[in-house]
N, C-alpha and C positions, 0 to 999 in steps of 0.2 A: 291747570287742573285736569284730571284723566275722566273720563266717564266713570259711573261710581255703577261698582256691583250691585247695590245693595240701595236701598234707598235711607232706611235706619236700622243702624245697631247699638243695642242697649247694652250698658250694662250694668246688673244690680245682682240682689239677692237672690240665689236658685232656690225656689221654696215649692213645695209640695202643699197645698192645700186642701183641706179634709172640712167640708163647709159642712153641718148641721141646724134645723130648729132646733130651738129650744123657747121657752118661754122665759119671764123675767123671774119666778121663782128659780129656775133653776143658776140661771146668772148670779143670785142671792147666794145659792148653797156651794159655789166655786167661790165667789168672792171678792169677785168682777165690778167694775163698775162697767154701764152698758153704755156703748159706742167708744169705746176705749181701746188704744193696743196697746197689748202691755208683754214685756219681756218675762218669759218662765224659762225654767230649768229641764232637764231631761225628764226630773223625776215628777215636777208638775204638770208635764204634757201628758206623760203618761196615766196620772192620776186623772188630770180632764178626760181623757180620749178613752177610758176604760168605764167613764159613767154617760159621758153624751150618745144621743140618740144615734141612727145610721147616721152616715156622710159621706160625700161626694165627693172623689181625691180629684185630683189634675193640678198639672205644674201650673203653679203661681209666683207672686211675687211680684211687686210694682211695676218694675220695669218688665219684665216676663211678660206682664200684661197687654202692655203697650204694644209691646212687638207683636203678640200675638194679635192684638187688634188691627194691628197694621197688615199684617200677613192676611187676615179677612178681609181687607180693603181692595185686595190685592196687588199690596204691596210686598217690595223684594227686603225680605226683615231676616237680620244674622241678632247672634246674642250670645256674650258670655256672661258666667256665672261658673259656680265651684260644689259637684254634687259628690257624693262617697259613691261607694263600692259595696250599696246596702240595695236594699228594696224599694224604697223612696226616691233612688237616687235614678233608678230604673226607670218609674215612673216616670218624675221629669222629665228627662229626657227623651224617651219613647213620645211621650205625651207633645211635648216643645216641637220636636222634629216631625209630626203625623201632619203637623197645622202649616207644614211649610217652612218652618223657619231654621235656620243654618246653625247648626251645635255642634261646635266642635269637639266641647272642653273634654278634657280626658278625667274620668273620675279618679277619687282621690282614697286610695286602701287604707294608709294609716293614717286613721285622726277622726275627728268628731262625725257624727251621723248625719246622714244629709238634711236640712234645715226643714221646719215643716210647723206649717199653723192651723188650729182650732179656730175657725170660725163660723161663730153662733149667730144664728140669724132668730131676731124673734119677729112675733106676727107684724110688727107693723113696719117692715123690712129694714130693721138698725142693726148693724152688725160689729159685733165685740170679739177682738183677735186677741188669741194667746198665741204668740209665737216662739218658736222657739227656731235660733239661731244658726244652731249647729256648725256645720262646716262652712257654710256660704262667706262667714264674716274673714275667712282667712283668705280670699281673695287677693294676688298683691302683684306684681308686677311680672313674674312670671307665668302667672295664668292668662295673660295678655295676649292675643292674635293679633299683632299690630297690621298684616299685611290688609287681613279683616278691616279692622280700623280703619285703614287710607284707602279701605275700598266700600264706604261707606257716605255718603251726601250728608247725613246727619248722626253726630253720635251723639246718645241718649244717657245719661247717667243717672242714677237712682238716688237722689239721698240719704236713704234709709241703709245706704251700703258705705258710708262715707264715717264709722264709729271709730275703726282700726288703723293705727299709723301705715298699714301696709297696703289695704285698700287707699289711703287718702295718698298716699305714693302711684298707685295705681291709679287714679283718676287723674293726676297730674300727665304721670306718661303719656294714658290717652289723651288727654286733651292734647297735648305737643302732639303727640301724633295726624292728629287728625288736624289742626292747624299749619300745620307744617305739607298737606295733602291738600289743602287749601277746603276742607269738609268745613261745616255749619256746628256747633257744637251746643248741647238743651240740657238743662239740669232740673228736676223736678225736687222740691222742697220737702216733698215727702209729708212730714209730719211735725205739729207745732214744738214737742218735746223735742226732736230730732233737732228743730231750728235753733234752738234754747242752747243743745249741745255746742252747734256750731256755727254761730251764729258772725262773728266776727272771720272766721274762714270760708262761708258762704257768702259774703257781701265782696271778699277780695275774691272770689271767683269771676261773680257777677259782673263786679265791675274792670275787668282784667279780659275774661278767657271765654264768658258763655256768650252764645249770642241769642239764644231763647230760652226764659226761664217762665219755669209753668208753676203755678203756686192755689193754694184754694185761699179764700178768706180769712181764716184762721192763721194760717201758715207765715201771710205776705204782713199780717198784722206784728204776730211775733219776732216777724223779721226785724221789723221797724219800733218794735216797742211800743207800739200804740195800739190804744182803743178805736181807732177810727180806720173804716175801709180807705175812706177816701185821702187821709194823711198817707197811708200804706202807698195806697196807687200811684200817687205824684212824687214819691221820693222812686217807685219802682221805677218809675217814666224817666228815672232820672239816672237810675242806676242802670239799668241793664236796654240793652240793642231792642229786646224786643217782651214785653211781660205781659203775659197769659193768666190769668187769673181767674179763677171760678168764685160762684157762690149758691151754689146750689140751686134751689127754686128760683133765686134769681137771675139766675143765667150765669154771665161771663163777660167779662169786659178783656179787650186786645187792645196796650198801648205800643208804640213805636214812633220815637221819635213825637213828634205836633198831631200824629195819627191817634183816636182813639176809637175805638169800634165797641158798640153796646150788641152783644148775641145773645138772644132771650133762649131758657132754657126748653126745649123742643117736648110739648106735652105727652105725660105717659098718664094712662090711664090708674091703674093702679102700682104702687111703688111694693117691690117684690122685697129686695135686697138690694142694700148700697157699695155693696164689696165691688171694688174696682171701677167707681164711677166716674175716677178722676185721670184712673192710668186709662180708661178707652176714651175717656175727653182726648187726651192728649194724642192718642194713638191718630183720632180723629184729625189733628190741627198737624201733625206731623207728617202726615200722609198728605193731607193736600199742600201743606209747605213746599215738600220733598218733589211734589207731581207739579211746583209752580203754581197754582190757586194762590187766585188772592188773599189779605188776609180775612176776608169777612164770609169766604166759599171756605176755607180751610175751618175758621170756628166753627160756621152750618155742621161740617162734618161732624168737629168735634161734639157738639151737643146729639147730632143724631145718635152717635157711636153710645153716651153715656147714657139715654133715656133707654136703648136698647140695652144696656146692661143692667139698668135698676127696672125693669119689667120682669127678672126670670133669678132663680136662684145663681150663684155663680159669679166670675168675674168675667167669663170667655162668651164671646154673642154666642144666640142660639143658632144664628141666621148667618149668612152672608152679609157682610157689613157693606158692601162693593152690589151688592142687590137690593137693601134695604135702601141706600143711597139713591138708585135710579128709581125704584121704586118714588120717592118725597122730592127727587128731579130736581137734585142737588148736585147732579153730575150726569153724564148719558154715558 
């Protein structure tokens, strides 16, 4: 195996993010349910995004996240993803590459508008996504940088990007790619709906091709069909190399192997907003993975990374994630 460029490269949905308050009447009069994402149309984006309050654009998107969290760690973070030849698509991009991180992809002129999501934060920082899709989901095996890929220690894949025969073609590749480079390969679960979709081709992943799989409560439940955390975690323990799992206030547990690690979740004074607390968890546990930390200094990260995301509006730190860290002397 070669020295790797890059420590991780993600890849998922290229999304544009445009975060607003609102309160919970206004969620009522869109017709939302609150903490929810949910799939819209062009024409319902536009109808949200012309009554909600101001909002704050910057490239997002799950894995987008991650990477950029990584790139504040400072780690060496590449990313593809598929944005158009709009204004939005400007953004991302512009936005992606100011933070450090490697984009190459060439935008795309004929075809749908570059992906972008309404997210509503109300007072008591729960946050309800309208997304809309756009071009990002046509991602598929020619939008691939393979050389990127095998010059990567960890590739990161999105599940939320995993709906289209040509993406799930595309995640394949990578994957062969990147194991064939002798790289480390993580799949985040994304979302419980998302698991429901593909639930029987997420488990022949897992137990096949990933070797860190990151999941919240919800998600590793879904997987498994059950009510119980703890059914969830012993079949995870079972199925995959290495299972990362959140639970919010309650921290996070890391199984591997007869290994289990309990990391309590790192106190924040007041809870702002939860958008992205689980892609800068992960940003967190992959950065110290990637740097060699062990596993229970790699989780530290991750909870630091996510308590600093739900303190401020947003999905991206406010701060240096790589200062905040020495700062709580979880690294020097």
């Amino acid at each position: 195996m070669t020295d790797a460029r890059y420590d991780v490269i993600g890849i998922g949905n290229a999304i544009v993010d445009i975060i607003g308050r609102c309160d919970d009447a206004f969620l009522a009069d869109v017709g939302v349910t609150k903490g929810s994402m949910r799939l819209v149309d062009a024409e319902e984006i536009k109808k949200i995004y012309s009554t909600m309050g101001p909002g704050i654009e910057i490239s997002g998107g799950s894995a987008a996240n991650t990477i950029a969290g990584i790139a504040s760690f400072g780690g060496r973070a590449a990313f593809i993803g598929t944005v158009a030849d709009d204004e939005f698509g400007k953004v991302f991009s512009h936005d992606i590459r100011s933070i450090g991180v490697a984009f190459d992809a060439p935008v795309v002129s004929n075809g749908a508008p570059t992906s972008r999501s309404l997210i509503l934060v109300t007072p008591d920082g729960e946050r309800t996504m309208n997304t809309f899709l756009g071009i990002s989901t046509s991602l598929g095996e020619m939008q691939l940088d393979l050389e990127m890929i095998r010059a990567a220690s960890i590739l990161y894949l999105e599940g939320y990007l995993f709906d289209e025969p040509q993406a799930k073609a595309a995640f394949r590749s990578a994957l062969q790619a990147a194991k064939r480079a002798g790289r480390k390969t993580a799949l985040t679960l994304s979302d419980g709906f998302c698991v429901d979709r593909h639930r029987g081709e997420f488990l022949e992943l897992i137990r096949s091709g990933i070797d860190i799989l990151f999941a919240n409560e919800s998600e590793i439940k879904s997987l498994y069909q059950t009510d119980s955390f703890e059914v969830a975690a012993e079949n995870a323990r079972e199925d995959a190399k290495l299972a990362v799992l959140t639970r919010s206030g309650k921290g996070s547990e890391i199984h591997s192997g007869d290994q289990s690690i309990t990391i309590s979740a790192f106190p924040v004074e007041t809870v702002v907003d939860t958008t992205g607390a689980g892609d800068l968890y992960a940003a967190g546990f992959l950065f110290g993975y990637a740097k060699g930390l062990n596993l229970e200094i790699a989780g530290k990260l991750a909870s630091l990374a996510a308590s600093e995301i739900i303190s401020h509006i947003g999905a991206r730190p406010s701060i240096s994630l790589a200062e905040f860290a020495k700062q709580h002397g979880i690294i020097s």
